[in-house]
C-alpha positions in Angstrom: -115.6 80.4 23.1 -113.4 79.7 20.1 -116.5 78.5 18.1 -118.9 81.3 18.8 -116.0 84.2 17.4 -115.7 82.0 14.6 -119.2 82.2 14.1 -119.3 85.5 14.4 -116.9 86.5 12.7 -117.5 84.8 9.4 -120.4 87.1 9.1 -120.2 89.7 6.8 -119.2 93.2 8.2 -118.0 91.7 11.6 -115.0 93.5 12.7 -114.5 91.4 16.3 -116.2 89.2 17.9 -115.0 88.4 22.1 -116.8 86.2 24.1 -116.9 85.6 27.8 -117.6 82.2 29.2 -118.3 83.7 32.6 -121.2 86.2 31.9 -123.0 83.7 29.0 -122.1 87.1 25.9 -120.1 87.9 23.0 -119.4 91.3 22.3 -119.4 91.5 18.5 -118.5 94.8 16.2 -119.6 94.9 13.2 -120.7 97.9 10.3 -124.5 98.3 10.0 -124.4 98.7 6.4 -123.3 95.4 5.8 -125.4 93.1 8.3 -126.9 93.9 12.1 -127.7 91.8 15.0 -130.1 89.7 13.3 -127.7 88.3 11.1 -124.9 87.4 13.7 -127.9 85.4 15.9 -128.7 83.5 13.0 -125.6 82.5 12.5 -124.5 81.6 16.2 -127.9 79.6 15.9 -126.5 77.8 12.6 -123.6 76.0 14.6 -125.7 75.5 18.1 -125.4 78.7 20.1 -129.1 80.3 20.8 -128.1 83.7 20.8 -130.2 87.0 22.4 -129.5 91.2 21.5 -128.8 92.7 24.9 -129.0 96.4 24.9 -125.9 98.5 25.8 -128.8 100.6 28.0 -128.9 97.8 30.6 -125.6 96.9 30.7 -125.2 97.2 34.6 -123.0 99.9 36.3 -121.4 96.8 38.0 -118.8 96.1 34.7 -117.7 99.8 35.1 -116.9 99.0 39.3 -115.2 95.6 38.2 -112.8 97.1 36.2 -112.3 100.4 38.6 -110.9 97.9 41.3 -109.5 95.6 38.9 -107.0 98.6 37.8 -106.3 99.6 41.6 -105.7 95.8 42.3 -102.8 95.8 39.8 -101.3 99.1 40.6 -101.1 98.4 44.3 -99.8 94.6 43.3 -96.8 96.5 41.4 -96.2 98.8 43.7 -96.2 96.3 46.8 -93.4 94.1 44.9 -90.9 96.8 44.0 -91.4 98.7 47.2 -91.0 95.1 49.3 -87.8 94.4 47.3 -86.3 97.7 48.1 -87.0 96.9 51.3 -85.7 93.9 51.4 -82.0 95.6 50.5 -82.5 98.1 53.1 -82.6 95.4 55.6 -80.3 93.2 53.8 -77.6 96.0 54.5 -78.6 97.3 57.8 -75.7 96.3 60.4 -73.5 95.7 57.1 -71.5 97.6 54.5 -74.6 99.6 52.6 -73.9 103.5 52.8 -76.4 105.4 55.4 -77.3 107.7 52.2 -77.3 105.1 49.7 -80.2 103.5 52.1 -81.6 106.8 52.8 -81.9 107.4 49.1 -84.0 103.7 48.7 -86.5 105.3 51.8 -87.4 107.9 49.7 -87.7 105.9 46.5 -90.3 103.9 48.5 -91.9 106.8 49.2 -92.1 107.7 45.4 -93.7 104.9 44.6 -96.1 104.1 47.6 -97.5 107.7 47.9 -99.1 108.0 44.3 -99.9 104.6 44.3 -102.2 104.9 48.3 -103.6 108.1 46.7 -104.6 105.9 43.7 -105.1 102.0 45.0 -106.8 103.8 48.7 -109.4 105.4 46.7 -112.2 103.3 47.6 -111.7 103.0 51.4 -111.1 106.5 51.6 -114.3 107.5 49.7 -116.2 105.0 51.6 -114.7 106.4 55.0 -115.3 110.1 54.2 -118.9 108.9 53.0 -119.3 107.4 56.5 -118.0 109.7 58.7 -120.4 112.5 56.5 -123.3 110.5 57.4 -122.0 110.7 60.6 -121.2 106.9 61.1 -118.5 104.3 61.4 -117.9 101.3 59.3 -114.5 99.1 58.9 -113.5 101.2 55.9 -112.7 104.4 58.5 -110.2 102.2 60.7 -108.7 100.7 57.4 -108.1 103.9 55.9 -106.8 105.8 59.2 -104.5 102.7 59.7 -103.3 103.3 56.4 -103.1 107.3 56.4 -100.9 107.1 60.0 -98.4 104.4 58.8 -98.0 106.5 55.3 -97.2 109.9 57.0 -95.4 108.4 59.8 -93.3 106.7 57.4 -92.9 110.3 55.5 -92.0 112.0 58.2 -89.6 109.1 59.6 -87.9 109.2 56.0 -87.3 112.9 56.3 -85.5 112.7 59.2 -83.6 109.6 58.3 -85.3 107.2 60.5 -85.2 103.1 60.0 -88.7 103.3 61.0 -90.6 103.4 57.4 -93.6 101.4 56.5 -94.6 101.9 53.2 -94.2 98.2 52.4 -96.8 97.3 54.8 -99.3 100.1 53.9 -99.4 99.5 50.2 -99.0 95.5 50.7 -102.3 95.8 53.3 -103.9 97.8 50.4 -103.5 95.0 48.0 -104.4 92.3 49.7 -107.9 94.6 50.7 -108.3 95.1 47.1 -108.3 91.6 46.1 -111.0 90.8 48.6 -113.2 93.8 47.3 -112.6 93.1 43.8 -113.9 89.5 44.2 -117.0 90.6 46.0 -117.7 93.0 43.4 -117.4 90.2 40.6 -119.9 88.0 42.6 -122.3 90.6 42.8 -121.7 91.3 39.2 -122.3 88.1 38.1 -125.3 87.7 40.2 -127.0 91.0 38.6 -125.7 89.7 35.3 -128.0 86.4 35.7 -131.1 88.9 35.8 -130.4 90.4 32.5 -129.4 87.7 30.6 -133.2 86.1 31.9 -134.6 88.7 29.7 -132.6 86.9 26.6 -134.9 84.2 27.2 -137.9 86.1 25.3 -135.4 87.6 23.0 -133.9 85.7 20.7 -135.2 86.2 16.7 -139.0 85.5 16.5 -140.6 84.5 13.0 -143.1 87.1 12.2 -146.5 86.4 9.8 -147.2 88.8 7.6 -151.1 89.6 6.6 -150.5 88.1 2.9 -148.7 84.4 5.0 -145.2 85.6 4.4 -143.1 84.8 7.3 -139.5 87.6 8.1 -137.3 87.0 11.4 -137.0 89.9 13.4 -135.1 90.2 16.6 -138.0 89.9 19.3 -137.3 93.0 21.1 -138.4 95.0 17.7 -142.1 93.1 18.4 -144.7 95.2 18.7 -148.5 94.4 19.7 -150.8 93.5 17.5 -147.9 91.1 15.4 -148.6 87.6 14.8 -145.7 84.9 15.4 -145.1 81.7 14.6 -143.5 80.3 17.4 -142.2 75.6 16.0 -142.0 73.1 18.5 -138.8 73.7 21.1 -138.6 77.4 20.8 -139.7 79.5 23.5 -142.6 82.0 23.0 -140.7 86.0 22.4 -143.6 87.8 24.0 -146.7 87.9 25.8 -150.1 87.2 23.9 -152.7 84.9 22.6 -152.7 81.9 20.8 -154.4 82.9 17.4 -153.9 79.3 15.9 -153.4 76.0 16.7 -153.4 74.1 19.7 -150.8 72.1 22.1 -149.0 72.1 25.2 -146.8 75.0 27.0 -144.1 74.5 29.6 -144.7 77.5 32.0 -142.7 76.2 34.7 -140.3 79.3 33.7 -143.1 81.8 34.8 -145.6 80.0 37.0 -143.3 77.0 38.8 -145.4 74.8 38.2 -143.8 71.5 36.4 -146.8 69.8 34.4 -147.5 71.3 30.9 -149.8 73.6 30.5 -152.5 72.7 27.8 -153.2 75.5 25.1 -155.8 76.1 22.1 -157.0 79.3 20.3 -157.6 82.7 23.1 -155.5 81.1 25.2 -153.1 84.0 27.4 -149.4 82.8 26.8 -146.4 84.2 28.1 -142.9 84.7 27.7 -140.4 82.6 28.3 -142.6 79.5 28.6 -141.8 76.5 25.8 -143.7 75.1 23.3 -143.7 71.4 24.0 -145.8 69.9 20.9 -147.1 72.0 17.8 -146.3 75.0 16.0 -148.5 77.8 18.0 -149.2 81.4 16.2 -149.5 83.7 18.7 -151.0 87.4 18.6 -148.5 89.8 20.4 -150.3 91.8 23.4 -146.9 92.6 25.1 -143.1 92.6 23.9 -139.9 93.4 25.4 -140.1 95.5 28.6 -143.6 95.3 28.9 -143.8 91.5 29.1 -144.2 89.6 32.5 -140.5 88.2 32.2 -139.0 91.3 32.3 -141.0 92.6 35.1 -139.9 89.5 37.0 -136.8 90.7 36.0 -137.7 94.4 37.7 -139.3 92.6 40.5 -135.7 90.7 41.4 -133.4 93.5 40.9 -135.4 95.7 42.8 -135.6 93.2 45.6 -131.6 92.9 45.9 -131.4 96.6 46.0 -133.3 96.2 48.7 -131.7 93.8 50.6 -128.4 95.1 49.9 -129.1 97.8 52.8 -128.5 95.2 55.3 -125.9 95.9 57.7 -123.7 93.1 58.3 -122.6 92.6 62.4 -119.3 93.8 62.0 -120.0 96.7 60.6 -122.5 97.6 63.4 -120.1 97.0 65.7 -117.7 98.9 64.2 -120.0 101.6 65.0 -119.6 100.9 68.7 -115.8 99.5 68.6 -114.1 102.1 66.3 -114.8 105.2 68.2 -113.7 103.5 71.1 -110.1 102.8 69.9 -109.7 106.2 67.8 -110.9 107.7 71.1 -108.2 106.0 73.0 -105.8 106.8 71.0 -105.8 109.8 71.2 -106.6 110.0 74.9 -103.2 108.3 75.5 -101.2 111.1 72.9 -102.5 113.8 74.6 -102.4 112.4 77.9 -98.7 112.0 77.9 -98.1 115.2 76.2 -99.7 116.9 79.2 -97.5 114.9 81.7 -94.5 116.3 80.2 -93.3 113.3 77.7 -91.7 114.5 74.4 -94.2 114.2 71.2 -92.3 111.1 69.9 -93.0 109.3 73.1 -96.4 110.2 73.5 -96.9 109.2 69.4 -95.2 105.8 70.4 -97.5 105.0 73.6 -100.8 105.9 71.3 -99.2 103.3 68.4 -99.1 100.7 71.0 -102.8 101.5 72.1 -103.9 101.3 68.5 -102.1 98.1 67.9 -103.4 96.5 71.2 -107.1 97.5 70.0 -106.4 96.8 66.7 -109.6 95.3 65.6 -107.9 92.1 64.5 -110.1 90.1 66.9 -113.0 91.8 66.4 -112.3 91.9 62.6 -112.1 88.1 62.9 -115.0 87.4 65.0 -117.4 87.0 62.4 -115.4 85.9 59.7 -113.8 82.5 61.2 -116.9 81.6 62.7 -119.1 81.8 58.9 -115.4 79.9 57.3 -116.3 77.3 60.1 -120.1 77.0 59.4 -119.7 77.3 55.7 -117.1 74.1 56.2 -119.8 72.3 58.7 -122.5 73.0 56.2 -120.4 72.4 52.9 -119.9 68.4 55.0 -123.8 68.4 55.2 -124.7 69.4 51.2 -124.9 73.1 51.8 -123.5 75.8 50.2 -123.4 79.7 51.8 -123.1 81.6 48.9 -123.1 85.3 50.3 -121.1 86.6 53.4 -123.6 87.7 55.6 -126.3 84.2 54.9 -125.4 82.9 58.0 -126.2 86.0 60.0 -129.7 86.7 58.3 -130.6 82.7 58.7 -129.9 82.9 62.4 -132.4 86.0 62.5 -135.2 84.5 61.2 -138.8 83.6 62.4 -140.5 82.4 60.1 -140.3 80.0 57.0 -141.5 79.9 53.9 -142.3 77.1 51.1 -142.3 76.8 47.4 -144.4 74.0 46.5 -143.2 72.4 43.4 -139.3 71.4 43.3 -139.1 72.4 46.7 -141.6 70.7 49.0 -141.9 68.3 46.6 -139.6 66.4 43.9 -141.1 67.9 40.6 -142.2 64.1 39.8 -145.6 63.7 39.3 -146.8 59.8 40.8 -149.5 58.1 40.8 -151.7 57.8 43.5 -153.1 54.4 45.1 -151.1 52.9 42.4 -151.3 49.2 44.6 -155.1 49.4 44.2 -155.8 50.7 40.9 -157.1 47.4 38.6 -154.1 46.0 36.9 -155.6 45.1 33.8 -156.9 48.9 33.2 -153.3 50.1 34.6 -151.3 47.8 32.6 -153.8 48.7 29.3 -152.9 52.5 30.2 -149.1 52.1 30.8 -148.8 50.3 27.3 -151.1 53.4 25.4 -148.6 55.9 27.2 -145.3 54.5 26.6 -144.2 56.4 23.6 -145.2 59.6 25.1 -143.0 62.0 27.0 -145.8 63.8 28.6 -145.1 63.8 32.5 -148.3 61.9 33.5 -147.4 59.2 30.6 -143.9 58.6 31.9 -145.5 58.3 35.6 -148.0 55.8 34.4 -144.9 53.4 32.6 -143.3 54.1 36.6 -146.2 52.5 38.1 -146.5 49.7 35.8 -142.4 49.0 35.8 -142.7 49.1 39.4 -146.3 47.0 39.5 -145.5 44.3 37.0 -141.6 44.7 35.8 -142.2 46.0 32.8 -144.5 47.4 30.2 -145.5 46.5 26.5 -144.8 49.0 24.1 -148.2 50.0 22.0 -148.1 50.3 18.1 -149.7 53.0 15.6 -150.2 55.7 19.1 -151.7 59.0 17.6 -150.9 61.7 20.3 -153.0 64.9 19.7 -151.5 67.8 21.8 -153.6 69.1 25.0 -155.5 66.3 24.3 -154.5 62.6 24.8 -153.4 59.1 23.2 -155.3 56.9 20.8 -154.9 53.7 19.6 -157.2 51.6 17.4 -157.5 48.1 18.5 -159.9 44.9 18.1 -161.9 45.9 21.1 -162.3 49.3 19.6 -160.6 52.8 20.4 -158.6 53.0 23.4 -157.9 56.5 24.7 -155.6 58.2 27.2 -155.9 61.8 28.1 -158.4 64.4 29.0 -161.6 63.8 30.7 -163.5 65.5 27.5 -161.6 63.3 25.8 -162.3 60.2 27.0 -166.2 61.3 27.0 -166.5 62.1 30.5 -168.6 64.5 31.4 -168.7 64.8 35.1 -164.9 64.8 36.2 -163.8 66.5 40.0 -161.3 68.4 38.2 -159.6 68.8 41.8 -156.9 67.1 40.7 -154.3 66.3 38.6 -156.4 63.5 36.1 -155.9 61.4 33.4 -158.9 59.3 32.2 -158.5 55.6 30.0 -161.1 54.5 28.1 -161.4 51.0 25.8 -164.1 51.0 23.8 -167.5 51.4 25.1 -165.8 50.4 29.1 -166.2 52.1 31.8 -163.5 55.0 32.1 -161.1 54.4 34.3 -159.3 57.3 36.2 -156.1 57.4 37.1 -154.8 60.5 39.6 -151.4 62.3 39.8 -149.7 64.6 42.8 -146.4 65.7 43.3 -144.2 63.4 45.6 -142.9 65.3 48.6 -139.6 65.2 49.5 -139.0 62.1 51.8 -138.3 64.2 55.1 -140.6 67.1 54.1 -143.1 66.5 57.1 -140.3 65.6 59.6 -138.7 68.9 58.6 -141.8 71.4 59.3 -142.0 69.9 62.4 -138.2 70.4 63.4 -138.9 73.9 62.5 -141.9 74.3 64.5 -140.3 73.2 67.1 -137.8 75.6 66.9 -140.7 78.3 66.7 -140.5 79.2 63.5 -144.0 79.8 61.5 -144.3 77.9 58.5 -146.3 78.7 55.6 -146.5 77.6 51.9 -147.2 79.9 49.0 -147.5 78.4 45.6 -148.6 79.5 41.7 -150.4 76.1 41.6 -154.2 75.5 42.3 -155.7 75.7 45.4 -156.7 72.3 46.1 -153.5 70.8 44.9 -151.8 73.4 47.3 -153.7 72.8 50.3 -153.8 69.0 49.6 -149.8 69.5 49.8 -149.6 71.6 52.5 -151.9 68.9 54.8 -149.4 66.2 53.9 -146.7 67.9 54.7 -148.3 69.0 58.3 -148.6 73.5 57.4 -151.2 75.3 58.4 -150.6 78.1 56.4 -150.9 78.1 52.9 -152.0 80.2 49.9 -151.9 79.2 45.9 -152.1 80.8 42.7 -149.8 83.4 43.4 -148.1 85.6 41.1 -144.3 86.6 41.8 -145.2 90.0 42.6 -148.0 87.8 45.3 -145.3 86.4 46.9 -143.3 89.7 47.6 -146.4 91.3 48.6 -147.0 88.7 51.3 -143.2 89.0 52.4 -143.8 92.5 52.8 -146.2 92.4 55.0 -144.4 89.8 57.4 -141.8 92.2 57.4 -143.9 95.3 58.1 -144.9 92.6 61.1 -141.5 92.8 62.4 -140.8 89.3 61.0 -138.2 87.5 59.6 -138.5 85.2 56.2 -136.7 82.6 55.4 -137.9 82.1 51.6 -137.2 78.1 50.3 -137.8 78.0 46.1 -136.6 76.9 43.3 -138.3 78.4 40.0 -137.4 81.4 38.2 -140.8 82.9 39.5 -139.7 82.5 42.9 -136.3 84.2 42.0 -137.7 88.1 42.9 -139.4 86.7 46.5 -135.8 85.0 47.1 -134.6 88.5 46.6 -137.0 90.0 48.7 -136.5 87.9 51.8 -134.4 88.0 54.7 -132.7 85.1 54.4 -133.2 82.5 51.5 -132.3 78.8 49.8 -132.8 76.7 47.1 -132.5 73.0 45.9 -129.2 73.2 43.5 -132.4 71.5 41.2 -133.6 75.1 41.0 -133.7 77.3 38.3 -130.1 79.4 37.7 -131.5 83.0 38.1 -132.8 81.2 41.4 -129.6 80.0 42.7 -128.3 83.3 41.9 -130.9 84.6 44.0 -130.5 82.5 47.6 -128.4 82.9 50.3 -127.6 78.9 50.2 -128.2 76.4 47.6 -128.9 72.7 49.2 -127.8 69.4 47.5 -130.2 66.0 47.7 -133.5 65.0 48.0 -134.2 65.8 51.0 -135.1 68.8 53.0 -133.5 68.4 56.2 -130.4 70.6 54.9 -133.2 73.6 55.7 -132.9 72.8 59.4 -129.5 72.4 59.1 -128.6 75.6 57.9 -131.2 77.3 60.4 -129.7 75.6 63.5 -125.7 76.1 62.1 -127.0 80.1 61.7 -127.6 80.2 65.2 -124.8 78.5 66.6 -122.6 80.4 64.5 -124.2 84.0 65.8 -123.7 82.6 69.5 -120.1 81.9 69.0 -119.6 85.2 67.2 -121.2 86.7 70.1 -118.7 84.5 71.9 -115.7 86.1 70.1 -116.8 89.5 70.7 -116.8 88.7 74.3 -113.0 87.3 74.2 -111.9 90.7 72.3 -113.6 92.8 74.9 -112.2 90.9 78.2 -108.9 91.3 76.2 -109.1 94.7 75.6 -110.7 95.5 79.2 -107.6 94.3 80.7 -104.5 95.1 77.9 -106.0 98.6 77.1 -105.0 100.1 80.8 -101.7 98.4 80.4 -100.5 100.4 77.0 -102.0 103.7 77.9 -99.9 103.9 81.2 -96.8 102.8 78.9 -96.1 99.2 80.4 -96.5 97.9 76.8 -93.9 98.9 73.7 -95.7 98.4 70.0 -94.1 94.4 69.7 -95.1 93.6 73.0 -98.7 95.3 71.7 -98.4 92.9 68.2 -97.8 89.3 70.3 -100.6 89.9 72.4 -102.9 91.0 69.9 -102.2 88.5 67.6 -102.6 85.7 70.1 -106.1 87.4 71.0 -106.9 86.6 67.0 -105.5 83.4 67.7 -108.0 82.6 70.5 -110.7 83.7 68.4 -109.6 81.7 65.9 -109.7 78.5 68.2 -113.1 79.0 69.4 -114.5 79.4 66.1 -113.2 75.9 65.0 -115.4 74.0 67.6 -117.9 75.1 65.0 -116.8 73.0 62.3 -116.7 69.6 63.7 -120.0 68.1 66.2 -122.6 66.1 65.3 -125.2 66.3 62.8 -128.2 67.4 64.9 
C-alpha cells in the first residue's frame, strides 16, 4: 500500500493518494491542469502496479451503506459502555450507602444517552420493520425492533417513577451487538459487488493507440472509440473488442470463453476483451470499447443475476412470518386478558413480559443458525467452504445439477491420449522439438515422454512461429511440430484437439489432446443421480470435445459453445420449469450463471470474480466435495426442521403456563434459554459423523 501512494504521489499535481488493500483501488486527488489519470497509471505501472480508471458513476451504492452502519456501529458501541458503567455503580450501590437520588439521577443520565443514541443506532431495524409491516409482512427485524421499543419505554416510564427496573443497558448493548453482524454482512456483499467492477479494469488499463501517419499515444482505454487501431505487445491484455488488423499469434480467452488452450489468431480475426496476448505484438481495429464490450456486459449479466437472487427469502425469515404474529398476538392476549379479570395494569404488563420472554424467538432465532455453524464446520473438515448464509438452505433445495466443463469437470491439463501406444521413436522426436515451448500441448508432450522414458532431450536452434508450430532444421531434414496445415496435412478430423509431427518427407505422425477429468468425476454424477438430481453439462468449448466429455464422465445432457448470457438463458428456463440449479464453474464466463442459479460452487482453482460468485468454493482435485455439500444441505435442513419442532413442543406446553401467571419473567429467562440450549445440542450432532 505504502508503495502505490508513493507512486502516486510523486506525480506531479497529486494532492493524496489512499489505497485500500481490501477492495484492489487507490483513491488519488490530483489538479487536472498539471497531470490526469493517465499519468498516475503510468506511473503505478513504472514500479509494478497495473493500474485501471474506475469511474466515480459506478461506484456502487454499497460504500455509502457500509459507512451508514459503520457510524451507527460506533455510536451504539459508546453509548453501550458509558451506559453499562453507570449501571454498573447503580448496582454497585444498591443495598449500600449510594443516596436513592444520587442513583435516581444516574437512571436518568442513562436515559440521556440511550434514547438519542436507539433513535440513531435503531434506524435500520426500525426502517426495515415499518417497511415490512407496510407490505403487510413480518420478518425478524419487527420482533427486534418491538423488543427494543418496549424495554426503552418501559425503562422510561420505570425511571420516572423511580423504579430499579430500567433497561437501557440491555437495549442499546442488544443494538450493538445487531449492528456488528449487519455491518459485516454488508461488507461481504460489498466486496462481492466490488469484484464485478473492478473485472471491467481488466479491459481498462492505458492502451497504445496508432495513429494514421504510425505514431503511437497512450490513452486510457475507456477513451477508445471504434474504428481506432491498437497496438496491443506480448503480456498485455487486449482494451476492447475488435479485429486483428496485423499480425498473427496466439490469444488466452479463457477469461471470456473458459476454455484453457490458446486460442490461435491472424488478420480478421474477432478478439475480445480481456483475453491475453500470449506470443506477438497484435494491432487490433476497435469495433467495441468500454461499456459496449462483451466484458462489461458479463459484468451486467452478473450483477443483474445477484439482484436477482438476492430476493430469496431465507427460512427464518419465512417463519418469522408465521412465528411472530403468533407471540405479538399472545402477548397481548395475556395483557388484556388480565386487565379484564380485574388485575392492576402493572400486573397484567408483567404476565405479557413473561409471555414474550417464554416465546422469545431465541430458539427459533437459533434454529437455522447453529445448524449452518455446524455444517459449515462438517464441510470446512471436508475442503468446503459456505461462503453466504443462506448456501446451505438453497443446496438442500436443489434438483438438478449443472457442469462447467473445463476446470471443473476436468483439471484444465490438457494429456495426451493413448500415450502407451503412440511409437516412441515419433513421441520421443516430438517431446525433444516441444521442450522449449510453453504452449499447453508442448508441455503435455515433455509429460508423456518424462513419464514414457524418464526424461527428454532438449532440441537446439527451435523456431516457434505463433498459431503455427515448431521447427527445427536437422540432418534428416525439417522437423515440424504444430498445426495440421503446417505439417502439410491436408485431410485432418479436426474433431479434436491435434498436434501433427513431421521429419522430413515421413509420414506425419498425430498426436491427440483432451482435458483429464477429475479422478472422481464419473463416480460423482452417479452419486448425484442417485440422489435424483438431473445432471447436465454446458460448456463454451466445441461440440465434440463437449460431448466426448460428457460420455466419459457418464451425462446425458450436454450442450457446447455457449455464451454466458447461453448459460443463464438455459438456467432460466429450468427455473420457469419449477427446477432447482445447482451451477458448478470456475471461469469468469461462468461467473453471471453462478449468479443466476439457485445454489452454486466452485473449485478455489476458479477465477476470483467466480469465487465471488458461488455459494461454496471446494478445495482438491477432486469432485466428490459437490456431493458433499449436497447431502450436508439436506441433513442440515432436516435438523433445522428438527429445531423448529423442539421450539414449538416448547412453546405448546410453556406458553399456557405464563399466560395463566404460573411463570414470573426469570423463571420465563431459564426455561427459554435452556430451550436454545437444546437446540443448540441437537445441531452439533451435525458436525461430527462419517464422511458419506
Amino acid at each position: 500500500m505504502r508503495s502505490v501512494e508513493r507512486a502516486a504521489m510523486r506525480v506531479p499535481g497529486v494532492a493524496s493518494a489512499r489505497a485500500s488493500l481490501a477492495a484492489k483501488r487507490v483513491t488519488v486527488t490530483y489538479d487536472p491542469a498539471e497531470t490526469g489519470e493517465a499519468d498516475v497509471m503510468a506511473a503505478l505501472d513504472r514500479v509494478g502496479f497495473e493500474a485501471a480508471p474506475l469511474e466515480a458513476s459506478k461506484q456502487d451504492r454499497g460504500d455509502q451503506r457500509q459507512r451508514y452502519l459503520l457510524r451507527r456501529v460506533a455510536v451504539a458501541g459508546f453509548a453501550a459502555m458509558n451506559i453499562m458503567l453507570i449501571s454498573i455503580a447503580v448496582w454497585s450501590g444498591e443495598g449500600g450507602d449510594m443516596d436513592p437520588a444520587l442513583a435516581q439521577m444516574f437512571r436518568w443520565l442513562s436515559a440521556l444517552i440511550a434514547l438519542p443514541t436507539i433513535i440513531y443506532a435503531g434506524e435500520p431495524f426500525f426502517v426495515s420493520a415499518v417497511s415490512a409491516l407496510k407490505g403487510r409482512r413480518l420478518n425478524m427485524d419487527v420482533p427486534i425492533s418491538l423488543a427494543i421499543i418496549l424495554a426503552t419505554g418501559m425503562s422510561v416510564y420505570q425511571t420516572m417513577h423511580a423504579s430499579e427496573q430500567v433497561y437501557f443497558d440491555a437495549a442499546v448493548t442488544l443494538l450493538f451487538f445487531l449492528l456488528i453482524g449487519r455491518y459485516l454482512d454488508e461488507a461481504l456483499r460489498v466486496r462481492a459487488r466490488g469484484e464485478a467492477q473492478n473485472l471491467l479494469s481488466l479491459q481498462s488499463g492505458i492502451a497504445t493507440v496508432v495513429g494514421e501517419d504510425g505514431s503511437q499515444s497512450k490513452v486510457p482505454a475507456n477513451a477508445l472509440r471504434p474504428g481506432d487501431r491498437i497496438l496491443v505487445a506480448v503480456g498485455e491484455r487486449v482494451g476492447a473488442d475488435g479485429v486483428v488488423a496485423r499480425g498473427s499469434g496466439d490469444v488466452d480467452q479463457s477469461l471470456i470463453t473458459g476454455e484453457t488452450m490458446p486460442a490461435a489468431v491472424r488478420e480478421g480475426t474477432q478478439i475480445y476483451a480481456g483475453t491475453l496476448n500470449l506470443t506477438r505484438s497484435l494491432e487490433i481495429e476497435v469495433t467495441a470499447a468500454d461499456e459496449a464490450t462483451l466484458l462489461a456486459e458479463i459484468s451486467r449479466l452478473m450483477m443483474a443475476a445477484e439482484q436477482g437472487k438476492a430476493r430469496y427469502r431465507v427460512l427464518a425469515d419465512r417463519a418469522a412470518q408465521i412465528y411472530a404474529p403468533a407471540v405479538h398476538g399472545l402477548g397481548l392476549a395475556t395483557f388484556v386478558g388480565w386487565l379484564a379479570f380485574g388485575a392492576s395494569w402493572q400486573t397484567a404488563l408483567t404476565y405479557a413480559i413473561a409471555v414474550l420472554i417464554i416465546t422469545c424467538p431465541c430458539a427459533l432465532a437459533l434454529a437455522v443458525p447453529v445448524v449452518q455453524i455446524a455444517a459449515a464446520s462438517r464441510l470446512f473438515k471436508r475442503g468446503v467452504m459456505v461462503k453466504v448464509p443462506d448456501g446451505l438452505e438453497r443446496i438442500a433445495e436443489v434438483d438438478a445439477v449443472v457442469f462447467d466443463k473445463t476446470g471443473t469437470l476436468t483439471l484444465g491439463e490438457p494429456r495426451l491420449l493413448d500415450a502407451e501406444t503412440v511409437p516412441g521413436a515419433a513421441l520421443a522426436a516430438a517431446a525433444k522439438l516441444a521442450s522449449g515451448s510453453r504452449h499447453p500441448f508442448s508441455r503435455a508432450l515433455v509429460a508423456a515422454a518424462e513419464e514414457r522414458f524418464g526424461s527428454v532431450e532438449i532440441a537446439r536452434d527451435v523456431e516457434e512461429t505463433p498459431g503455427e508450430g515448431l521447427l527445427a532444421r536437422t540432418d534428416y531434414g525439417e522437423e515440424r511440430l504444430g498445426s495440421a496445415a503446417w505439417c502439410g496435412v491436408e485431410n485432418a478430423s479436426g474433431q479434436t484437439a491435434e498436434v501433427w509431427y513431421r521429419r522430413g518427407e515421413d509420414a506425419p505422425v498425430c498426436f491427440r489432446f483432451a482435458d483429464r477429468l477429475r479422478a472422481d468425476a464419473a463416480e460423482a454424477v452417479s452419486a448425484l443421480k442417485d440422489r435424483g438430481l438431473a445432471v447436465a453439462l454446458l460448456s463454451g468449448d466445441r461440440e465434440a470435445v463437449v460431448a466426448r466429455t460428457a460420455q466419459d464422465a457418464g451425462i446425458d445432457v450436454f450442450q457446447g459453445g455457449l455464451k454466458p448470457a447461453d448459460k443463464i438463458a438455459w438456467l432460466e428456463d429450468r427455473a420457469n420449469e419449477g427446477r432447482k440449479v445447482l451451477m458448478v464453474g470456475d471461469g469468469l464466463n461462468d461467473a453471471p450463471a453462478l449468479a443466476a442459479a439457485h445454489a452454486s460452487m466452485s473449485p478455489a482453482t476458479a477465477a476470483d470474480i467466480s469465487q465471488r460468485a458461488a455459494d461454496f468454493i471446494f478445495q482438491g482435485r477432486a469432485l466428490s466435495p459437490v456431493v458433499e455439500a449436497v447431502e450436508t444441505g439436506c441433513r442440515a435442513r432436516s435438523m433445522a426442521f428438527q429445531n423448529f419442532g423442539v421450539a414449538w413442543v416448547y412453546n405448546a406446553i410453556c406458553v399456557p403456563l405464563a399466560m395463566a401467571g404460573f411463570v414470573t419473567p426469570l423463571i420465563a429467562a431459564i426455561v427459554m434459554s435452556s430451550s436454545s440450549i437444546l437446540v443448540t445440542l441437537n445441531a452439533t450432532r451435525l458436525a461430527g459423523g462419517k464422511r458419506p
